[in-house]
N, C-alpha and C positions, 0 to 999 in steps of 0.2 A: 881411065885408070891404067896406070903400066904395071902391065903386067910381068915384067920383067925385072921391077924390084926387089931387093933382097927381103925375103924374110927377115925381120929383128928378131924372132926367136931359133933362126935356123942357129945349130952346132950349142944348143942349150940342153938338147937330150940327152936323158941319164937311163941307166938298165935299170929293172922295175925293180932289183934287190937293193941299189942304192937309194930310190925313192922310198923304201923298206926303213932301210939305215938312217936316213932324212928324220923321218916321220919318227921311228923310237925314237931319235934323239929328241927330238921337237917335244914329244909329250914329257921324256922326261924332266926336261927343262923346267915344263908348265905343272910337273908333280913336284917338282924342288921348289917353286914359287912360292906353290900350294902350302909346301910343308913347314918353309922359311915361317911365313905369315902363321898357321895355327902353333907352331913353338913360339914366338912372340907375343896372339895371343893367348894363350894358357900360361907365360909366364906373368905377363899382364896384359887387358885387368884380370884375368882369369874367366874359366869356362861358366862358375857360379854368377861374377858379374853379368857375362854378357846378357845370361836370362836374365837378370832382374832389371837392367836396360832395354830387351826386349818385350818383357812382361810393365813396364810401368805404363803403359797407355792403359791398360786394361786396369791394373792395380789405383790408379787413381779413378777409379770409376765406380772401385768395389765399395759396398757399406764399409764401415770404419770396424777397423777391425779385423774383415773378410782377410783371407789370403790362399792363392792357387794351392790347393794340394795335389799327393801323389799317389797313386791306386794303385802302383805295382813296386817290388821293392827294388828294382835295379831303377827306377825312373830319375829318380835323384843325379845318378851318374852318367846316363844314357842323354840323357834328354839337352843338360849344358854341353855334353861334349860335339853331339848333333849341331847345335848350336856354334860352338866350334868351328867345326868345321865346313858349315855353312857361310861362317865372317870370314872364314882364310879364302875360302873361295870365291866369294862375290871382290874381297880387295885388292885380290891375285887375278881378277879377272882379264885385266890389261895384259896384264903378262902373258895370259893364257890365251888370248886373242889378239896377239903378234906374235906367239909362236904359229899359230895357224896360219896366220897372213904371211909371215916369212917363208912358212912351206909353199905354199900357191901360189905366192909372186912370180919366181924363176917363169911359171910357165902363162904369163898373162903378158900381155900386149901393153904397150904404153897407154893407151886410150880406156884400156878395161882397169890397170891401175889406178887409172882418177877417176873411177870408179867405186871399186871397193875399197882402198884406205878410205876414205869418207863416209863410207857406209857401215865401214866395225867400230871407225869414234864414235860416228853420230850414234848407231845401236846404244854401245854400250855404256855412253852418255843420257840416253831414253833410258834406257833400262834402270839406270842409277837414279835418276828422277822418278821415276814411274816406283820403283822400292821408297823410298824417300817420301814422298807426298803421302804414300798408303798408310808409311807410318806416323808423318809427324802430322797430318790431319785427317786422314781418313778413321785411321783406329778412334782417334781420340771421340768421332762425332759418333761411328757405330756403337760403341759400348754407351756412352752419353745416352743416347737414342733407346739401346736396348734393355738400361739399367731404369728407365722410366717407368717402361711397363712392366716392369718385375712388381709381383704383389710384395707387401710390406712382410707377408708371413714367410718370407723365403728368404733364406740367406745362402748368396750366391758362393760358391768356391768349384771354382772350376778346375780341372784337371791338365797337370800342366804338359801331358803326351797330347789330350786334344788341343791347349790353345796352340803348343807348336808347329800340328797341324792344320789348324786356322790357318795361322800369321804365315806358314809356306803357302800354302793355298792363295789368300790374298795379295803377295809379295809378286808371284807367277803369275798372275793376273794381271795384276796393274804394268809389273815391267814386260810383260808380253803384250801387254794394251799400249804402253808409249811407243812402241814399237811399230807403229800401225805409219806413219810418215817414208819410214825405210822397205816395208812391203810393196807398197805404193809406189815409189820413188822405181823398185827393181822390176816391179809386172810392168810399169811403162817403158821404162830403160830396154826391159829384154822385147819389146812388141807385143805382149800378151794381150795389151789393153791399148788404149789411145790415151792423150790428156782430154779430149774431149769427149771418148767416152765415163773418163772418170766424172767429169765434175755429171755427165748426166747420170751417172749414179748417187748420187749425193745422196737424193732423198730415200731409197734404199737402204742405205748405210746406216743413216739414220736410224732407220728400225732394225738393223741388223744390230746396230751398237745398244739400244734397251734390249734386243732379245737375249745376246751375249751375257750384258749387265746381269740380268734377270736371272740366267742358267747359273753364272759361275761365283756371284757373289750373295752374302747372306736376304735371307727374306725381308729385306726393312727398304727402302725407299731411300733415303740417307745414300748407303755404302754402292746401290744400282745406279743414280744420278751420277755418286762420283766418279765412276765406272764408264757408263758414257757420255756423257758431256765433254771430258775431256778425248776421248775415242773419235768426237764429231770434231773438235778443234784439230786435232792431228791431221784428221783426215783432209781440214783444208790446206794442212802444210804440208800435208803429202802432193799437193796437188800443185801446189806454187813450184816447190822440190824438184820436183818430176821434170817442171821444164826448164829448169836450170841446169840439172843433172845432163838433161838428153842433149841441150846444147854444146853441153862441154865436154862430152865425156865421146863424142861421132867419133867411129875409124875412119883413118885417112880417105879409103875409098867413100864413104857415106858423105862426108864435109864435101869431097868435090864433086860426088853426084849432084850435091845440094845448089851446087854452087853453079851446076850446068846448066 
């Protein structure tokens, strides 16, 4: 290796108060995203749609007739606007993760950039599938499932501060479960693990991914399956990942150690 080569990042150094300045701007940016998107939505479709678009998996599921109600009296207002601003945030999420990426660039290396640009798409690409799946098939099978065994003498009307607590609960789950590819892909990347110690984990995983299921989503068998199963899939594409990743991604000195 020559030792004598320029740093690429030499004369990129800033004083820690400009890195300061950096960064408030950067969030602010990612607060203006934020804000752009919940005044678009609340002007449409409005804060009352989004819940009754979040709430129809479950509403289609209720006896005829049934409908969510409210047990406290600011809930009505509280609960769509939460709602709110949960959709401005998850669609400004892009925007909010290349403002981060744009802070941290200056100071990464060529080799660590084709790195991490493919690790905040791929993320927040999981993420947006792993929310997605929860909703437009997982809800629909666990209410299906949990409306069976309801006795005939009960009519269900659930409370709509708990189901939005459910449906975050669930949401966080699932897109922190597709997530499971880019974990993998970075413990290997950084040397933490090997690819061949990963795949001799496998069968661990496995049971790590029903114990996970098990802890973090409802007591039915249904909504735990879809929880890991898909956890186990990832895990093999975390695995494939990893060594494509580590091929392409070597510092100059690592490529020509390899090469020696």
């Amino acid at each position: 290796m020559d030792t004598n080569k320029e740093d690429e990042l030499a004369g990129t150094e800033q004083p820690f108060v400009a890195h300061l300045v950096e960064l408030r701007d950067r969030l602010i940016k990612a607060m203006i995203a934020i804000g752009i998107v919940a005044a678009v939505l609340f002007m449409y479709p409005g804060p009352g749609a989004l819940y009754d678009i979040l709430a129809a998996p479950l509403i289609a599921h209720l006896p005829k007739g049934a409908t969510l109600i409210a047990t406290s009296v600011i809930s009505p207002f509280l609960v769509p606007l939460k709602i709110l601003l949960m959709s401005a945030f998850l669609i400004a999420l892009p925007v909010v993760l290349y403002q981060a990426w744009a802070f941290v660039a200056p100071g990464l290396y060529s080799h660590e950039k084709k790195l991490v640009m493919p690790l905040v798409i791929s993320s927040t690409l999981l993420f947006f599938i792993g929310v997605a799946f929860c909703y437009y098939f997982v809800f629909g099978q666990v209410f299906a499932f949990i409306q069976s065994f309801a006795p005939k003498s009960i009519t269900a009307a659930p409370d709509i501060e708990a189901y939005l607590s459910f449906v975050l609960t669930m949401f966080i789950a699932f897109g922190l479960a597709f997530e499971v590819p880019v974990v993998v892909v970075v413990l290997a990347r950084m040397g933490i693990v090997t690819v061949q110690k990963l795949r001799e984990f496998r069968g661990y995983f496995v049971v790590l991914a029903f114990v996970i299921a098990a802890v973090i989503t409802p007591p039915d068998v249904v909504s735990q399956l879809a929880l890991a199963v898909p956890m186990c899939l990832l895990y093999e594409v975390g695995i494939w990942a990893s060594t494509i990743f580590i091929k392409h991604t070597k510092a100059p000195e690592e490529s020509a150690a390899s090469t020696d």
